[in-house]
N, CA, C and O atoms as a Tripos MOL2 file, in Angstrom:
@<TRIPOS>MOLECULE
protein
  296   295    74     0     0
PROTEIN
NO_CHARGES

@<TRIPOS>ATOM
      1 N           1.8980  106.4310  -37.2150 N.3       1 UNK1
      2 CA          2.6140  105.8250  -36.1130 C.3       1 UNK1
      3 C           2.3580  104.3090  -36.1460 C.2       1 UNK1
      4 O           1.2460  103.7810  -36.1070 O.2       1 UNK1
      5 N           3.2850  103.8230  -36.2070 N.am      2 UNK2
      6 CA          3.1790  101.8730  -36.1710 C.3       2 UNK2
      7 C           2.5680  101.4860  -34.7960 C.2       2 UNK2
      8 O           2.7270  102.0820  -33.7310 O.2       2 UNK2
      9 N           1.7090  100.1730  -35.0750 N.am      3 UNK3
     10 CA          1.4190   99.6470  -34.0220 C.3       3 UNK3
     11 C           2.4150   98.6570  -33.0920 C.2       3 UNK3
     12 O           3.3210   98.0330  -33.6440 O.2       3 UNK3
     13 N           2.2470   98.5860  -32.0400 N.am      4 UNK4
     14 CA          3.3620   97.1420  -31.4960 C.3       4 UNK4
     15 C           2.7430   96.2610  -31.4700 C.2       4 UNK4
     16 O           1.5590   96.3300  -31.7990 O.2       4 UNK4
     17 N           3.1840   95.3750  -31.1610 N.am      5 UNK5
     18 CA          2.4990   93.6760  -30.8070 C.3       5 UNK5
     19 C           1.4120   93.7020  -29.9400 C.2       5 UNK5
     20 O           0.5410   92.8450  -30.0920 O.2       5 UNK5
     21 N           1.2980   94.6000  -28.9880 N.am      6 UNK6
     22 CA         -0.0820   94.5000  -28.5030 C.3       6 UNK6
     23 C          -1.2010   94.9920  -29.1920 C.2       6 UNK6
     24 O          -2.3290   94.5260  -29.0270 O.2       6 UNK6
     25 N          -0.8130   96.3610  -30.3290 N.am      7 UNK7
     26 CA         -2.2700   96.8930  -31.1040 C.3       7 UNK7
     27 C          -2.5710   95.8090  -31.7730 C.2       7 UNK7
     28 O          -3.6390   95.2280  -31.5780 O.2       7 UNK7
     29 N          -1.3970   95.2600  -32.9230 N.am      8 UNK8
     30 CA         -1.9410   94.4250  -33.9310 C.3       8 UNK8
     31 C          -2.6150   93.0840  -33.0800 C.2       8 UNK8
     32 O          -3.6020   92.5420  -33.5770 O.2       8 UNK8
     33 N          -2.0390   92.5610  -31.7600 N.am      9 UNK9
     34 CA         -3.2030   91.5310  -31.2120 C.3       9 UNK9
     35 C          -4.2040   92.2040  -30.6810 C.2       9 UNK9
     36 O          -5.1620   91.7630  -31.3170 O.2       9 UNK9
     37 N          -4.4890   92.7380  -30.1690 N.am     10 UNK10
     38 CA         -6.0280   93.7130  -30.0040 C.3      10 UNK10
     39 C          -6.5530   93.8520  -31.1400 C.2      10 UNK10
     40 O          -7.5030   93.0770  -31.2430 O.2      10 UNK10
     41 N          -6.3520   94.6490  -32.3220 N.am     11 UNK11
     42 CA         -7.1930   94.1190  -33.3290 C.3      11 UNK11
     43 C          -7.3480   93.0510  -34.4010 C.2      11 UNK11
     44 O          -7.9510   93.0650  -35.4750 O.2      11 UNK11
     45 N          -6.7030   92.2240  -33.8540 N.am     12 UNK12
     46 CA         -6.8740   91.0770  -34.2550 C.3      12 UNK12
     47 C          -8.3590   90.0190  -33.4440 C.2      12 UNK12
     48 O          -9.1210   89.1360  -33.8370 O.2      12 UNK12
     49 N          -8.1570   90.6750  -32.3380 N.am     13 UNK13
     50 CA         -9.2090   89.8110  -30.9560 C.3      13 UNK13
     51 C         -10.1820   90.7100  -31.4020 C.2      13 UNK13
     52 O         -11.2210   90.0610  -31.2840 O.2      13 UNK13
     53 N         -10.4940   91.8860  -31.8730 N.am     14 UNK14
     54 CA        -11.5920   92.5660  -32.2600 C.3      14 UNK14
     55 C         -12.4700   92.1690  -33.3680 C.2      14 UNK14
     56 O         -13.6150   92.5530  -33.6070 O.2      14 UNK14
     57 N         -11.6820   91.2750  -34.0440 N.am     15 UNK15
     58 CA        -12.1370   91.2210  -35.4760 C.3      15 UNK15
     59 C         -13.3910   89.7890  -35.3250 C.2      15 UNK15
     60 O         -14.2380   89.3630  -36.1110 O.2      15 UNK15
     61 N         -12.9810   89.3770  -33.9340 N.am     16 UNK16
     62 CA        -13.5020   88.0150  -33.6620 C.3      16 UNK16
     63 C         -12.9760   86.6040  -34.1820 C.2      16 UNK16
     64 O         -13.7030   85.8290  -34.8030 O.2      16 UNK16
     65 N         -11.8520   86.3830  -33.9200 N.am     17 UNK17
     66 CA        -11.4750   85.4170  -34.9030 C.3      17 UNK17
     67 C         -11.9570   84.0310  -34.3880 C.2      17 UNK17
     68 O         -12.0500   83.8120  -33.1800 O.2      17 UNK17
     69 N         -12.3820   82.7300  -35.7050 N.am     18 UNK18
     70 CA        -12.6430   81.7360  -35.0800 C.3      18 UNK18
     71 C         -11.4140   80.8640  -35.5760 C.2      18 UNK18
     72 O         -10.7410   81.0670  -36.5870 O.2      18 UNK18
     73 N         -11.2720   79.8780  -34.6690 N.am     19 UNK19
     74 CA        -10.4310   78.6220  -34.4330 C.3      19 UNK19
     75 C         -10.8090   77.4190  -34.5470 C.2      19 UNK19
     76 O         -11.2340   76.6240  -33.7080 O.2      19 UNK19
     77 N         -10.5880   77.3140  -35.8880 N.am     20 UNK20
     78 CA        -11.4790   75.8670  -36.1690 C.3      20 UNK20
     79 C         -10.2840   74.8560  -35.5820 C.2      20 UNK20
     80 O          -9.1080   74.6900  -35.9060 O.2      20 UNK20
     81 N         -11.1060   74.2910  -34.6140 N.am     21 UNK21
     82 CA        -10.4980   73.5280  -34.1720 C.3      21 UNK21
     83 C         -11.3380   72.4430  -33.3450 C.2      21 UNK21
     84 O         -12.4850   72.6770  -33.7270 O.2      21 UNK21
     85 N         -11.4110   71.4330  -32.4660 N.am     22 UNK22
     86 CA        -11.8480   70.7220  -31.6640 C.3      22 UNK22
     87 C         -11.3270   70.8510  -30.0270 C.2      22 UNK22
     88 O         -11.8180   70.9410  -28.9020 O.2      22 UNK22
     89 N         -10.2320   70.8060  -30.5750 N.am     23 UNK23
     90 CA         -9.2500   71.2170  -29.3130 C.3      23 UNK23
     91 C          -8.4940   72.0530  -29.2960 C.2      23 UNK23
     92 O          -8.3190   72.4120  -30.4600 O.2      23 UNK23
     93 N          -7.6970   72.8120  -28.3920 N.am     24 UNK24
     94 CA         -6.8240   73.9560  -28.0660 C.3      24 UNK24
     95 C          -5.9970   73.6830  -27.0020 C.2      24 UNK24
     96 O          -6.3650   73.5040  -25.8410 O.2      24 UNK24
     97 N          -5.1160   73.6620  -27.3310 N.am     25 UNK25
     98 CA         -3.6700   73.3930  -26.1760 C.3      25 UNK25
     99 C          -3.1910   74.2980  -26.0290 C.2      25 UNK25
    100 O          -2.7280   74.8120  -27.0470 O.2      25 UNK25
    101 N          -3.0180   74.9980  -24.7780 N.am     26 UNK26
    102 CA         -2.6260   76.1070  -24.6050 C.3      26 UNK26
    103 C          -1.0370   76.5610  -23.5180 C.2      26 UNK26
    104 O          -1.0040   77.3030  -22.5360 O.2      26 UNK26
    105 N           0.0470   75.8350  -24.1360 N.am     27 UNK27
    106 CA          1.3540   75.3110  -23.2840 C.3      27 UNK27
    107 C           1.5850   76.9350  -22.5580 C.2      27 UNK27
    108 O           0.9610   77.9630  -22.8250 O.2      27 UNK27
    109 N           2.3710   76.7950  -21.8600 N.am     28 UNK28
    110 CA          3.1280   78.1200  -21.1020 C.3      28 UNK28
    111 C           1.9280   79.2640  -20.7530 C.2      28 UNK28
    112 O           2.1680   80.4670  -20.8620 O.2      28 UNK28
    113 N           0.5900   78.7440  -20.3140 N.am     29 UNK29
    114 CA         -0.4470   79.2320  -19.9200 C.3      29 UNK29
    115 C          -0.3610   80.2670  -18.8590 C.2      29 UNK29
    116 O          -1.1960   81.1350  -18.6040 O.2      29 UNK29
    117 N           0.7610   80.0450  -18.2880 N.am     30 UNK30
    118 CA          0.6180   81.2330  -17.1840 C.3      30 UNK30
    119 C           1.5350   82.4690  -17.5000 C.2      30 UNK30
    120 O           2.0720   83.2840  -16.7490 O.2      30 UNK30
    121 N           1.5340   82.3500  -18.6960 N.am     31 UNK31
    122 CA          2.1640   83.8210  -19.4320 C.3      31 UNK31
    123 C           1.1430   84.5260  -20.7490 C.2      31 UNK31
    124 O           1.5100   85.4510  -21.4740 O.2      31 UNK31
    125 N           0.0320   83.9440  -20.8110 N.am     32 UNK32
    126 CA         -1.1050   83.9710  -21.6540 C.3      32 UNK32
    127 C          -1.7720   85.5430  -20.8910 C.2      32 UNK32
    128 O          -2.2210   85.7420  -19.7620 O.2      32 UNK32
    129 N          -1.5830   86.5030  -22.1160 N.am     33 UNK33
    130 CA         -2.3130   87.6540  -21.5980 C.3      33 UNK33
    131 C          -3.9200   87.6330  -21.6090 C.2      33 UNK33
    132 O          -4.5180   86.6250  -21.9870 O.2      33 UNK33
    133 N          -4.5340   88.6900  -21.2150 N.am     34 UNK34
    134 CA         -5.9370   88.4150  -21.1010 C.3      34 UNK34
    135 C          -6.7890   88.3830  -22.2900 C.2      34 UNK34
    136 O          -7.9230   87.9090  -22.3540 O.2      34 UNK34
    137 N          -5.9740   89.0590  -23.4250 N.am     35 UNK35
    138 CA         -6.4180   89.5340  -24.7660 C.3      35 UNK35
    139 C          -6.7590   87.5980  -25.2720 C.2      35 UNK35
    140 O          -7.7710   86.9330  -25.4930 O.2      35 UNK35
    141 N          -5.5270   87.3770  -25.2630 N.am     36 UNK36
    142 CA         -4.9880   86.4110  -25.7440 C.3      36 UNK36
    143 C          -6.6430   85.0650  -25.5160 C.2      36 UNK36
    144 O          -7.3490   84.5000  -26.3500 O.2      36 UNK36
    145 N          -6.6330   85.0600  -24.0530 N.am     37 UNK37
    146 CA         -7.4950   84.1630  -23.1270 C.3      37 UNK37
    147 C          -8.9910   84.3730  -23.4150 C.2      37 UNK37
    148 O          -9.8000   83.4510  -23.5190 O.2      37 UNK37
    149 N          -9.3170   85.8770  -23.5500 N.am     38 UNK38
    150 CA        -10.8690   86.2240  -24.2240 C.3      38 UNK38
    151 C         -11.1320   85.4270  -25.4610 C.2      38 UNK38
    152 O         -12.1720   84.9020  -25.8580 O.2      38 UNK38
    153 N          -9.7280   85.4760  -26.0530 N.am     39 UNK39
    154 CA         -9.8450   84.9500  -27.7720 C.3      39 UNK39
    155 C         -10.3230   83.6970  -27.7500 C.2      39 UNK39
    156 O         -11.3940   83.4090  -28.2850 O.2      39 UNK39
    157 N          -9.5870   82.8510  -27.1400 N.am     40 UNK40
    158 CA         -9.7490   81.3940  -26.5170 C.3      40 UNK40
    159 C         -11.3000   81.1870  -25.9460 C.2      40 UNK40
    160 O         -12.1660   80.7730  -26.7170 O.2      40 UNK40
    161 N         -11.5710   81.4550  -24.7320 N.am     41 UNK41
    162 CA        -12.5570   81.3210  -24.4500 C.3      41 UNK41
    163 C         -14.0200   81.3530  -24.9790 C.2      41 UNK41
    164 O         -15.0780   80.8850  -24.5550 O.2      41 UNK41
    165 N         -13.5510   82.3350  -26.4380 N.am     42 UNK42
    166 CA        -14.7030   82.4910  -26.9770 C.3      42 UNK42
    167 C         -14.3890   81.2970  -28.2160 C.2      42 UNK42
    168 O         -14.6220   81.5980  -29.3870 O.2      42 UNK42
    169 N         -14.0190   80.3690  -27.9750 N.am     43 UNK43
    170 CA        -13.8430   79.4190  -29.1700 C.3      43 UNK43
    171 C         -14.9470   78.4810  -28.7570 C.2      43 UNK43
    172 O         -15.3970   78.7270  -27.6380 O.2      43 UNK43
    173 N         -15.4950   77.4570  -29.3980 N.am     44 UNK44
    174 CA        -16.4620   76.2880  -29.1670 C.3      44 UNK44
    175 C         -15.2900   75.0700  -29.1960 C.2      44 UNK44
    176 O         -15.6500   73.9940  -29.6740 O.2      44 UNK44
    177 N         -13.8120   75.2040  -28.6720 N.am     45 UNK45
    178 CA        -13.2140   73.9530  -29.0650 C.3      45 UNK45
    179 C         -13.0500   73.6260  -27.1600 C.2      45 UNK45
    180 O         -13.3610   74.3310  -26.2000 O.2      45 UNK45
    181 N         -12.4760   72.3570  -27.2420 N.am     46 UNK46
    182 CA        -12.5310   71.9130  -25.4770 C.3      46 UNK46
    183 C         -11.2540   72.3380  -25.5270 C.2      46 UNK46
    184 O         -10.4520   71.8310  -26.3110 O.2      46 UNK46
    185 N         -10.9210   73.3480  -24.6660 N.am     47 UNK47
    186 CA         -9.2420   73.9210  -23.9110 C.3      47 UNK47
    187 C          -8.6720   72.9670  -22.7920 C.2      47 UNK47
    188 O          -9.3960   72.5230  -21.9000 O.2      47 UNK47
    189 N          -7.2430   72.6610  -22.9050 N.am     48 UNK48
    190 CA         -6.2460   72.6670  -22.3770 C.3      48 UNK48
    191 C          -5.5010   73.1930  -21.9690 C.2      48 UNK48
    192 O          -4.6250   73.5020  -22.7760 O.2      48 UNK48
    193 N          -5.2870   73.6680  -20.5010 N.am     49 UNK49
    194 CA         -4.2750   74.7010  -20.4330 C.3      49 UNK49
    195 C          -2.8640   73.9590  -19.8770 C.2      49 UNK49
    196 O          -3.0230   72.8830  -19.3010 O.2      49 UNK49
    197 N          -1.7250   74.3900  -19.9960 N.am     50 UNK50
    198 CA         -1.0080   73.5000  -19.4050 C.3      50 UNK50
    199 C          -0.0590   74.4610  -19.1360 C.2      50 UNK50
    200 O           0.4270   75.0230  -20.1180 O.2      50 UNK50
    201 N           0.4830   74.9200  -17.5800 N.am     51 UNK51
    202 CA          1.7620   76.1850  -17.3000 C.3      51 UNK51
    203 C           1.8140   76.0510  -15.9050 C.2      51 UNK51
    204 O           0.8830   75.6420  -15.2110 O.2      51 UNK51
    205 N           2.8910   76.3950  -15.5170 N.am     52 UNK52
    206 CA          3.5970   76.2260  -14.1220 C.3      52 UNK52
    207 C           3.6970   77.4570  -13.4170 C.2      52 UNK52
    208 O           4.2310   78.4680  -13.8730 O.2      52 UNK52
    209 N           3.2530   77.3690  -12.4690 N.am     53 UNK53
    210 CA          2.9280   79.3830  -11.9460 C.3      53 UNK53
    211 C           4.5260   79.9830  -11.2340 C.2      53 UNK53
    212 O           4.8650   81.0970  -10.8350 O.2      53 UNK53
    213 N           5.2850   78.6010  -11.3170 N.am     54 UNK54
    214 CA          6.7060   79.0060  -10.5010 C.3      54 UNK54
    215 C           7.4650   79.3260  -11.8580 C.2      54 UNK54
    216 O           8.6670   79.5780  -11.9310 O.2      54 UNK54
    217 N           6.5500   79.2730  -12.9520 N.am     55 UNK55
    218 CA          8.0000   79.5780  -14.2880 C.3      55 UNK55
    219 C           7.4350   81.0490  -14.8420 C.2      55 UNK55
    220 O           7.9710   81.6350  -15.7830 O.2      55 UNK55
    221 N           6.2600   81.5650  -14.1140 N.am     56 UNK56
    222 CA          5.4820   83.0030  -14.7420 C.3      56 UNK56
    223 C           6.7730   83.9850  -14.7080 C.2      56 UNK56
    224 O           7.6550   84.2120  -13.8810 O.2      56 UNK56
    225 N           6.4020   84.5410  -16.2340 N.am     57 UNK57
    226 CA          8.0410   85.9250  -15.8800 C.3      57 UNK57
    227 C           6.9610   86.9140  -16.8010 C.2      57 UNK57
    228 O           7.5550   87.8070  -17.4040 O.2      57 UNK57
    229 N           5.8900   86.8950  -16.9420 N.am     58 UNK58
    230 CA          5.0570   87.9100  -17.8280 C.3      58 UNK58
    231 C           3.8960   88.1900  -16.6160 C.2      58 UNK58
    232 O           2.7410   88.1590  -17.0400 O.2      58 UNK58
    233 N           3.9990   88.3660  -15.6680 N.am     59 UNK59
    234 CA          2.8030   89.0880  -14.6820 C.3      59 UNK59
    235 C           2.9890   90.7020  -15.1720 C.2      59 UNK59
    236 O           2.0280   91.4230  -15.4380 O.2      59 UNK59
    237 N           4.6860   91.2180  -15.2550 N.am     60 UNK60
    238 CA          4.7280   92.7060  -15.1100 C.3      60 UNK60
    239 C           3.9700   92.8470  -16.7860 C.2      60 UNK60
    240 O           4.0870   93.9460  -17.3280 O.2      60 UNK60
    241 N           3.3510   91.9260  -17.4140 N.am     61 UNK61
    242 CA          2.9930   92.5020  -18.9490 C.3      61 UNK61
    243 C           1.1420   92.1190  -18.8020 C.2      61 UNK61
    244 O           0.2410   92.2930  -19.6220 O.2      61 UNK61
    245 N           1.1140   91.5520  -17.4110 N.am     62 UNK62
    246 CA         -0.8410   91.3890  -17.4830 C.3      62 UNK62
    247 C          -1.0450   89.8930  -17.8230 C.2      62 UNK62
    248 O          -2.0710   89.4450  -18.3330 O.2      62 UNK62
    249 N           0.3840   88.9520  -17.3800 N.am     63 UNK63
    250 CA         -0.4170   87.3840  -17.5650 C.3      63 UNK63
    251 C          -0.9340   87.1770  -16.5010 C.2      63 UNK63
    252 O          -0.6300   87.7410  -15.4500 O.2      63 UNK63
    253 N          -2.0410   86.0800  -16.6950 N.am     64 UNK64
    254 CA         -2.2350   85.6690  -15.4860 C.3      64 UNK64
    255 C          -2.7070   84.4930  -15.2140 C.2      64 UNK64
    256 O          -3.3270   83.8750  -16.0800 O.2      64 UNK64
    257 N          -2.5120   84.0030  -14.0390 N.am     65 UNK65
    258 CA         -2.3600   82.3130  -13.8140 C.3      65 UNK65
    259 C          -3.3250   81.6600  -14.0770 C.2      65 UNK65
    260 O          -4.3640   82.3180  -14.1120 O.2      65 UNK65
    261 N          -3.4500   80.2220  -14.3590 N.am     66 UNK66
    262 CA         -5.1280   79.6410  -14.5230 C.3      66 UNK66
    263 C          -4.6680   78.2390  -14.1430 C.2      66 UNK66
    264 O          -4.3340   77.3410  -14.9160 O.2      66 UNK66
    265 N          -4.7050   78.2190  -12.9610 N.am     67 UNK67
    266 CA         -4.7700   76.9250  -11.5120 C.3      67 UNK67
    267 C          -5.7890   76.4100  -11.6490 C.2      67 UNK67
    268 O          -6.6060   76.7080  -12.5200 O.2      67 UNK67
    269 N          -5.9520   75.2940  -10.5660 N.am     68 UNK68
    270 CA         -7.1540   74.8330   -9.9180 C.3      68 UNK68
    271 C          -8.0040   75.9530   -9.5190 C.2      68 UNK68
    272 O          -9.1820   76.1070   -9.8400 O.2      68 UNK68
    273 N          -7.2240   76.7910   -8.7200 N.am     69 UNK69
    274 CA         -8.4110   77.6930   -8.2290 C.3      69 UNK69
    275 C          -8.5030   78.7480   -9.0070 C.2      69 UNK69
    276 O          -9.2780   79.5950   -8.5620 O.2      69 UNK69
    277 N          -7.9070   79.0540  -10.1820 N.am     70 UNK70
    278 CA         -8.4860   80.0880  -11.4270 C.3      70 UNK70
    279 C          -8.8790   79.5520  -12.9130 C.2      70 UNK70
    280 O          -8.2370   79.5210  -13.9630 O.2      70 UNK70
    281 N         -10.3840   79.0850  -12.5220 N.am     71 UNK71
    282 CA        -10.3470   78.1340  -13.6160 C.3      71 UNK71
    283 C         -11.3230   79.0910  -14.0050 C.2      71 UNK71
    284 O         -11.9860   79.7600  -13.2110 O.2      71 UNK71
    285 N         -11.4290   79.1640  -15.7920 N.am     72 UNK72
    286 CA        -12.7620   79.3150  -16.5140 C.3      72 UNK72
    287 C         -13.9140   78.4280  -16.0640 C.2      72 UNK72
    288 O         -14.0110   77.2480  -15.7270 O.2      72 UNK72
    289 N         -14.8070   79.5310  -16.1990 N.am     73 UNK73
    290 CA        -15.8700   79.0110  -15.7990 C.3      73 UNK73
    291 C         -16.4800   77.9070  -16.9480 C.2      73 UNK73
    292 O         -16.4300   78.2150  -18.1390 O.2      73 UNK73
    293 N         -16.9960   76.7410  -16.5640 N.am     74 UNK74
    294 CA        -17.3740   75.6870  -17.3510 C.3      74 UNK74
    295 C         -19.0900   75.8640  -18.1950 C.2      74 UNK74
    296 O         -19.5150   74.9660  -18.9220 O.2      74 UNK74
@<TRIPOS>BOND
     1     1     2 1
     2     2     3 1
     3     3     4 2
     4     3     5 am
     5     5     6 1
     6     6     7 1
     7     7     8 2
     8     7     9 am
     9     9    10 1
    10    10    11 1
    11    11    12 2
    12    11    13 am
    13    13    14 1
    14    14    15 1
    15    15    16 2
    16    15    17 am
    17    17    18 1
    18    18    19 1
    19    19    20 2
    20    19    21 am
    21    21    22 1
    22    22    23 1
    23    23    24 2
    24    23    25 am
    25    25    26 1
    26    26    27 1
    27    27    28 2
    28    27    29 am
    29    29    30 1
    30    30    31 1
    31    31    32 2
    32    31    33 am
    33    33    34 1
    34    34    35 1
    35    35    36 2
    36    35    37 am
    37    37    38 1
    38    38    39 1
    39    39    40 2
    40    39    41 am
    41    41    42 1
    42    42    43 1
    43    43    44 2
    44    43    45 am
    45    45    46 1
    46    46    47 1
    47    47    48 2
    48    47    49 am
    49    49    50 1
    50    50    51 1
    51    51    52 2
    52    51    53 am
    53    53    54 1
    54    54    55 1
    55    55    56 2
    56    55    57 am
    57    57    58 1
    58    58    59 1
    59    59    60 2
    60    59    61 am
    61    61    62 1
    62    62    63 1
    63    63    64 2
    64    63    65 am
    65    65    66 1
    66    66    67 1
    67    67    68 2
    68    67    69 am
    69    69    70 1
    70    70    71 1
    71    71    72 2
    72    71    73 am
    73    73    74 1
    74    74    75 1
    75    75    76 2
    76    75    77 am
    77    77    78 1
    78    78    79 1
    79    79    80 2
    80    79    81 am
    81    81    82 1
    82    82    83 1
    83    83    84 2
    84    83    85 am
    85    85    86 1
    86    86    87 1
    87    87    88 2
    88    87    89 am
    89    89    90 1
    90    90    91 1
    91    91    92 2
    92    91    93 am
    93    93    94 1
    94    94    95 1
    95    95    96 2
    96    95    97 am
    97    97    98 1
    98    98    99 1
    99    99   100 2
   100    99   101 am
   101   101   102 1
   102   102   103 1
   103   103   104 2
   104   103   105 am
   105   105   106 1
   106   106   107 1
   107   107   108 2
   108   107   109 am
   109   109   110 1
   110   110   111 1
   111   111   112 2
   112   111   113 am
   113   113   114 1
   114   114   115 1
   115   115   116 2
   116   115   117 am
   117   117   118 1
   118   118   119 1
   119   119   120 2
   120   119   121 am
   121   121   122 1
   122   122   123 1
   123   123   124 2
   124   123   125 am
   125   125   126 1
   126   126   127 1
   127   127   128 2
   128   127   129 am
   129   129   130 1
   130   130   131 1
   131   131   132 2
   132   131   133 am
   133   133   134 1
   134   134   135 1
   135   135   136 2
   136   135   137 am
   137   137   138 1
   138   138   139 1
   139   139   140 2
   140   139   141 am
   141   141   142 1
   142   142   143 1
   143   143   144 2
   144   143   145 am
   145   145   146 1
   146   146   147 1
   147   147   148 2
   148   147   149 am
   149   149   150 1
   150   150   151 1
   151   151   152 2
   152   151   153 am
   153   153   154 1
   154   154   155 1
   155   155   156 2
   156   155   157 am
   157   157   158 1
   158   158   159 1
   159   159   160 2
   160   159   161 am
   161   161   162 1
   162   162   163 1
   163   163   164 2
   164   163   165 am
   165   165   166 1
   166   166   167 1
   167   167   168 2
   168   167   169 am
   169   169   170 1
   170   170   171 1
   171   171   172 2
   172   171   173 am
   173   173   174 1
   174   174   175 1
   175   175   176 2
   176   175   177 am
   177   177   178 1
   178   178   179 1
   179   179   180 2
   180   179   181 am
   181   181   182 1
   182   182   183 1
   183   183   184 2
   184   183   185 am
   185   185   186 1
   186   186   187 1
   187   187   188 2
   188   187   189 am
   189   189   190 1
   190   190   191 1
   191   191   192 2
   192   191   193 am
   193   193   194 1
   194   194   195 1
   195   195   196 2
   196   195   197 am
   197   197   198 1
   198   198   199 1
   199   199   200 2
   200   199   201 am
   201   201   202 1
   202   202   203 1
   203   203   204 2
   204   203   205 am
   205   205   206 1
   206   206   207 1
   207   207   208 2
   208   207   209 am
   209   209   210 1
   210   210   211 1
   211   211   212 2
   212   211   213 am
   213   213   214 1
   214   214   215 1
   215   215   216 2
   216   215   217 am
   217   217   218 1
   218   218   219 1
   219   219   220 2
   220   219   221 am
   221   221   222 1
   222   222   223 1
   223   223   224 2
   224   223   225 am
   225   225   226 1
   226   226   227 1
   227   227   228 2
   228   227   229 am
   229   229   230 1
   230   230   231 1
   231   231   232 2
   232   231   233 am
   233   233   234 1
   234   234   235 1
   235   235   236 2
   236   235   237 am
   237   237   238 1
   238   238   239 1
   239   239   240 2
   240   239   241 am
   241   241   242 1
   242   242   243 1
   243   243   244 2
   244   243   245 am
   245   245   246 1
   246   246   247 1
   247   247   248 2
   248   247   249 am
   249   249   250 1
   250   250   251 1
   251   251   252 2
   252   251   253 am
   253   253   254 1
   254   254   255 1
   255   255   256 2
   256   255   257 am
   257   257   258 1
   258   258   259 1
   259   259   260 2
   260   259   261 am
   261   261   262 1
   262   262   263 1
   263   263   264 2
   264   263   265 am
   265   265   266 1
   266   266   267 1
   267   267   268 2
   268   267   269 am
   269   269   270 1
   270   270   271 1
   271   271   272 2
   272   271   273 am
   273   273   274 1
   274   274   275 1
   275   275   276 2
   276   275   277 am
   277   277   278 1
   278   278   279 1
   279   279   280 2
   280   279   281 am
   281   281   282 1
   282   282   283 1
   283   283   284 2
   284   283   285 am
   285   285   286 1
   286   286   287 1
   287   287   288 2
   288   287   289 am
   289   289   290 1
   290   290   291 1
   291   291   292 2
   292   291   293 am
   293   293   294 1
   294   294   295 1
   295   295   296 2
@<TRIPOS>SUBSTRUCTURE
     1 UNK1         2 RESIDUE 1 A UNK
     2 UNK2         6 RESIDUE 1 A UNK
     3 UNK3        10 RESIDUE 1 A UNK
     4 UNK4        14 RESIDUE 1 A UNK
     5 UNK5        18 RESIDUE 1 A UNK
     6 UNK6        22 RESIDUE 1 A UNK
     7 UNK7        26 RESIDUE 1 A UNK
     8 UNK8        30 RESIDUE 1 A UNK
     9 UNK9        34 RESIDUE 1 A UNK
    10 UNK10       38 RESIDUE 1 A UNK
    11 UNK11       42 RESIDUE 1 A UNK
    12 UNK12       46 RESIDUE 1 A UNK
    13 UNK13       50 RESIDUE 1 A UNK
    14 UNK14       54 RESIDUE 1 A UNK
    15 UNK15       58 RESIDUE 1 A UNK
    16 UNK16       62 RESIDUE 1 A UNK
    17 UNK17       66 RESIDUE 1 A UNK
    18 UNK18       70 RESIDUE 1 A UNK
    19 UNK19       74 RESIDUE 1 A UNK
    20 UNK20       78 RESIDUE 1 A UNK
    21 UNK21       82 RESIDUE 1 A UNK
    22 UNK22       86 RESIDUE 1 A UNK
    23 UNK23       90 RESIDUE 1 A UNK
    24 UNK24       94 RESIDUE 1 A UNK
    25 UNK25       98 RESIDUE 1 A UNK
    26 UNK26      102 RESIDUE 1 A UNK
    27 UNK27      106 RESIDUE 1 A UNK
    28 UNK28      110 RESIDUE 1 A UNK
    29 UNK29      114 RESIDUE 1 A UNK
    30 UNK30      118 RESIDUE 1 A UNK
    31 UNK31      122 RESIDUE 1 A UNK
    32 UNK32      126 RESIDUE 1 A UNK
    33 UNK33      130 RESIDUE 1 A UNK
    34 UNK34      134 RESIDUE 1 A UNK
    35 UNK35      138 RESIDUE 1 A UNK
    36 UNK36      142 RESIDUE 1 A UNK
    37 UNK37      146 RESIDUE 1 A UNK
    38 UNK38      150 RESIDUE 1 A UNK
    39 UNK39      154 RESIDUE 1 A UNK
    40 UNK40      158 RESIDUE 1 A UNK
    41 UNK41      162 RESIDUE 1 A UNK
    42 UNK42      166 RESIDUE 1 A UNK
    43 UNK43      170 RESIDUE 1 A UNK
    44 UNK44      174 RESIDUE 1 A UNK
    45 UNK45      178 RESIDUE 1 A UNK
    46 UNK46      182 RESIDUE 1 A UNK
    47 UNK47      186 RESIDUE 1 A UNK
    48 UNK48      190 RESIDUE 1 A UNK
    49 UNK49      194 RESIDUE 1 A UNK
    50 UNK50      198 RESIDUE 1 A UNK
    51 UNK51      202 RESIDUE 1 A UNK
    52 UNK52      206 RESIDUE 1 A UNK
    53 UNK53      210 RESIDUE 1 A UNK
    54 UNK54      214 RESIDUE 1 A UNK
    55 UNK55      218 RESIDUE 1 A UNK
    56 UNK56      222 RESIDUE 1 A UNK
    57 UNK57      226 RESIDUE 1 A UNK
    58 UNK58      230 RESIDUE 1 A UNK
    59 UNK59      234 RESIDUE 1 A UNK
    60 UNK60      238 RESIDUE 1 A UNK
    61 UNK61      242 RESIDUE 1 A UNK
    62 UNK62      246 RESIDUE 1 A UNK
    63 UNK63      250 RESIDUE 1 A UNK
    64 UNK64      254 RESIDUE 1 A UNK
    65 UNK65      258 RESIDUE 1 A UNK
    66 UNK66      262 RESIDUE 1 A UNK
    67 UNK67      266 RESIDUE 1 A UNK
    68 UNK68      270 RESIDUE 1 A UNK
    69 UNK69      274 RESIDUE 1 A UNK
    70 UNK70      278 RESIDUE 1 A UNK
    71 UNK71      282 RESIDUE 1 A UNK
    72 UNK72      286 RESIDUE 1 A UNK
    73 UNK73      290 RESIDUE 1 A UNK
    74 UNK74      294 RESIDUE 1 A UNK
């Protein structure tokens, strides 16, 4: 049975991937699933998030917003 786009990103976030990077820009942030955001967070680069919570159309798929008042913890 084939996987969909969510198995193959789940095991992709399993595998631990790193992001060599310094920085991470993360545009249309408030459609960023949680899979997606663990991945991120576990990077050592300084994040940017940048998304508008009046343009969210992925809540019914598990995005979720990251405001002022839903910030990663520093």
């Amino acid at each position: 049975m084939p996987l969909g786009h969510d198995g193959y990103l789940k095991l992709w976030a399993l595998s631990n991937p790193a992001i060599a990077a310094d920085f991470i820009l993360l545009d249309e942030a408030q459609d960023t699933n949680p899979v997606v955001l663990d991945v991120l967070r576990k990077q050592p680069a300084q994040m940017v998030y940048v998304g508008d919570k009046y343009q969210q159309i992925y809540e019914w798929r598990g995005a979720v917003i990251r405001d002022g008042k839903n910030r990663d913890p520093e």
